[in-house]
Each structure stands twice: as structure tokens, then as C-alpha cells.
Steps between C-alpha positions, in 0.01 A plus 500: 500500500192310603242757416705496179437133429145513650419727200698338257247168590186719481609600136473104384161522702136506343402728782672671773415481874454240754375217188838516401715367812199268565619359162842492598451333827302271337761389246783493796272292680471207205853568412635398862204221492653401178854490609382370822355181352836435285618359799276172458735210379431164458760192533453204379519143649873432330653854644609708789410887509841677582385859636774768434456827682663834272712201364610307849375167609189495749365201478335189389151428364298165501315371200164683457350867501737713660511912515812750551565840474482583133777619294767698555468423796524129497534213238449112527684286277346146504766197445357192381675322830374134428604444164796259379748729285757289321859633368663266246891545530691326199257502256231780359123352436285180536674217551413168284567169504756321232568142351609308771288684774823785525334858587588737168488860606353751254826724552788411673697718698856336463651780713267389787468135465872396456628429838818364642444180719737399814716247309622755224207392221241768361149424486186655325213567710225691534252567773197674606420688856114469623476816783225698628453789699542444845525871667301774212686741715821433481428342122387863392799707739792323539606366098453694246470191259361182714495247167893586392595475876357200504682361178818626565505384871383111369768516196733594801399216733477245227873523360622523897349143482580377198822592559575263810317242301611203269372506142368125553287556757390878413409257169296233653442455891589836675206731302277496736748594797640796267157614471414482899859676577445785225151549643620569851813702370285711290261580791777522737600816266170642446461499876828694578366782254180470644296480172243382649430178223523158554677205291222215457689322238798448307433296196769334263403500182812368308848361630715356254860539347607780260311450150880463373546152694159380583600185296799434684337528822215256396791285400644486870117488619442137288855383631400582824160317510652197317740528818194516789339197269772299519594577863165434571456146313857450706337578821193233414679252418746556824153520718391167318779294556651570838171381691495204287803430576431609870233288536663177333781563753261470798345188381841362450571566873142408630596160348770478624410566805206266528734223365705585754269491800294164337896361516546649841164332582580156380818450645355619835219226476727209411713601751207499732359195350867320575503681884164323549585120299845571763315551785231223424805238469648628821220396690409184317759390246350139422134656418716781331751265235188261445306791332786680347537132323140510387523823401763465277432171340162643442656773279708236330241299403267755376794607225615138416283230434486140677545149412340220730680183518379184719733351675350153461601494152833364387719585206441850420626657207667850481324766292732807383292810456626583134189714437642802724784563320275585190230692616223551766259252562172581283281684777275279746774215456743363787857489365594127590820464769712203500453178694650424817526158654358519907782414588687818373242729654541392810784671669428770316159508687683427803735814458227765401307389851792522693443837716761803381769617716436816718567798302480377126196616309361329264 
């Protein structure tokens, strides 16, 4: 059989002989240099070189000029491991923005977007998923379809959520804590099927009522921040007037305490002031009585004014002090006071410097 096919090639041969399997060794020498050289491969900066050998994972190549065996015997498939894939769930194309600043989808997807929240209300909403590839292995081995893994495992996670949560705050507040918890639920489930791609980002795009009631929710919404307004004007006024009202309460009591201690402080000083006029008149009561006497004709006289009569003169006529009963005296005046014969002042002279008894003030 091989001299057969020996011949057969000399047939297709210019000449017989030795020239031809020169030829022929020549030609299976560039063939296998040929097919040798296939197995140059280049990856670029973005990608990971898988290496399969007859179909089964070897390994991993780095970015750059790499070589393996050529085919059959093995392949490289190069994933592009760095770039951000996105997979929209509720909606189909760009999104863009509306009156209002709402998100409008191109398409919406009502049988993905219309969710059932944890107090009984249904909501519209639509999301995307940001993921990469984390593992090119187990990206190109283990799922057959990464990007619809990846969509039905979020649309999974995200009405588990939705569902233990309010419509008011999946509305306003709580978006950003339904996108953290469907971001780790989503990569918690990529992880147990070991799909080797990681969740960077959930995004919502939209979150509103059904399209059938959208008005009656932004009803409620108005009611309910005409409520927070008016709680909040409540609250104002409430932290307004209590410290007023606070603070006139102190000063009421500061007053009346420093009345109190200025009374507290007075009474203790005439009381010390009497101890002292006692003790002085225990120890000389003449001295004492003679300048109590002094003392208080000297107030006397500075609030009334004084009339001089001579006692050498005889026949004195009364004066009655009519003017009093009128009015004041104009100022820098003396308000006359009647006129007393000497003889009537005397013993009342002679009473006033009489010494007191023991005992009796003044």
C-alpha cells in the first residue's frame, strides 16, 4: 500500500526520483512551519486568553504575545474581562429623560417591571445590572448564558425586596438601600453557581406607581408634603416659643431671687444696725438718747420747715397755714407754720429733752 501511494505521487510529479520527495519534504516542512506559527495569538490590554486543550480548560493567558499549540489541538478564546456589560430588566433600549426629570424607557417591559411591594400596593420599576467578568473560567464553563443569568437572578432578588418593602419608601427614601441589598443578593447567587462575574452596580432607573394611578399617587404625595410642611412650621414655632418662654421664666425667678436676698439683706442690717444702737445704749444710755434726739429732730426738720420766734417779743399773732391744704409750696419756698407764743413751747421743749424710758425706741 505504500509503494502504491509512492507511485501514485510520482505520477503528479515533473520528474521521478529523489527531486521528487525532496519536494515533498520540502512542502511538509513549510506546512508544519505554517501550522506551527498558527499558534501565535495576541491579547489585548482589555482581555484574558482562556487556553482550551482538545476542548478542556488549561489555562490562563496575560495580556500580550502569547503562543500555544495550534489547532486541533488547542484553542484560546479571549474574554474581554475588564469591560462593564449592562442588562436592562423592565424596559428594552436607551433610556431618556421626560418632563419633570421622570426616566421614559424606550420599551417597557410591563411583565418585568410591575412588582408587588410589602404593604399589598404594585409598583412600576425598572432597573439596570452593571457586572463584569470576574473568573473567564468559570464565565466561559460553568453558564451557558452569563447575561440572562444575570437578569433573571437580579429580577429575582429585586421583587424578594420589594416585596418586604413599603411602597412609600421603595418611592422616595429606601432606593438606594434596595439597590445595595439587590446588589449583594444578586452576587450572593452568581457566587453559589460559580459564574465567575461580579455585580458592580444596580441602577434604578424608574420607580413609580402603575401608569393607571400615577395621579392618585401624586395626589397622596402633595397631601403628604403639605403634612411634613405643616408639621414642620409646627415644630418651629414649638422650638421658638418654649425657650422664650424658658428663658422669661428664669429671669422671673432670678428676680425673684435677688429681691429676695437684697430683702434678706436689709432686714439683716437693720437688725444689726438696732443690735449695735442696743448695745451702744447699754453701755452709755445718756450719750445714747441725746443723739437718738438729734438724730431724729434732724430728720424732722429737714422735711418740715421752721419758724423762729423771739421770746422778747410780746403779743404774737397765730398764723394758720391755709396754703397746704391747696397745693405744694412753689419750689425753693418754705411753707409758713403757725405761731406759737414761748410760753407754749416750753414744756413741750421740756418733754422732748426728757431722756426715754429703757426699752422704748424712738
Amino acid at each position: 500500500m505504500i509503494r502504491n501511494a509512492q507511485n501514485a505521487v510520482r505520477r503528479f510529479l515533473p520528474s521521478g526520483g529523489a527531486g521528487g520527495g525532496k519536494l515533498i519534504a520540502l512542502a511538509a516542512v513549510v506546512l508544519v512551519g505554517v501550522w506551527g506559527a498558527s499558534g501565535f495569538y495576541r491579547v489585548q490590554p482589555d482581555e484574558l486568553g482562556v487556553v482550551m486543550r482538545f476542548g478542556a480548560f488549561d489555562r490562563t493567558a496575560p495580556p500580550g504575545l502569547n503562543y500555544r499549540i495550534p489547532y486541533p489541538v488547542e484553542t484560546v478564546t479571549t474574554p474581554r474581562v475588564t469591560r462593564i456589560n449592562r442588562v436592562d430588566v423592565g424596559f428594552r433600549g436607551a433610556p431618556d429623560v421626560g418632563p419633570g426629570g421622570r426616566v421614559v424607557s424606550a420599551r417597557d417591559v410591563l411583565a418585568e417591571s410591575l412588582m408587588l411591594t410589602g404593604d399589598e400596593n404594585i409598583i412600576d420599576i425598572d432597573f439596570a445590572i452593571f457586572w463584569r467578568i470576574r473568573d473567564a473560567a468559570d464565565f466561559l464553563f460553568n453558564t451557558r448564558n452569563p447575561e440572562e443569568t444575570v437578569k433573571s437572578a437580579a429580577e429575582s432578588v429585586m421583587r424578594e425586596v420589594i416585596g418586604k418593602t413599603p411602597i412609600q419608601p421603595a418611592l422616595t427614601e429606601a432606593r438606594a438601600q434596595i439597590e445595595q441589598d439587590v446588589r449583594r443578593g444578586t452576587q450572593a447567587i452568581m457566587d453559589q453557581y460559580r459564574a465567575g462575574v461580579e455585580i458592580t452596580q444596580v441602577q434604578m432607573q424608574k420607580s413609580d406607581p402603575p401608569a393607571a394611578v400615577v395621579e392618585s399617587f401624586r395626589d397622596v404625595q402633595r397631601a403628604n408634603a403639605d403634612r411634613e410642611r405643616v408639621r414642620n412650621e409646627a415644630e418651629s414655632f414649638r422650638n421658638d416659643i418654649i425657650p422664650r418662654a424658658r428663658g422669661e421664666a428664669e429671669r422671673m425667678v432670678q428676680e425673684a431671687q435677688g429681691f429676695r436676698d437684697s430683702q434678706i439683706a436689709r432686714a439683716r442690717g437693720e437688725a444689726g444696725r438696732f443690735t449695735a444702737v442696743l448695745s451702744a445704749y447699754t453701755q452709755a444710755q445718756d450719750v445714747t438718747v441725746r443723739r437718738i434726739y438729734l438724730e431724729t429732730m434732724e430728720e424732722i426738720f429737714k422735711r418740715n420747715g421752721m419758724t423762729l420766734v423771739d421770746d422778747r417779743l410780746q403779743g404774737l399773732v397765730p398764723f394758720l397755714p391755709l396754703g397746704e391744704t391747696r397745693g405744694a409750696a412753689p419750689s425753693g419756698q418754705t411753707t409758713p407754720r403757725p405761731v406759737m407764743p414761748p410760753a407754749a413751747l416750753a414744756p413741750v421743749i421740756q418733754q422732748q429733752q426728757q431722756p426715754p424710758r429703757p426699752g422704748v425706741g424712738r
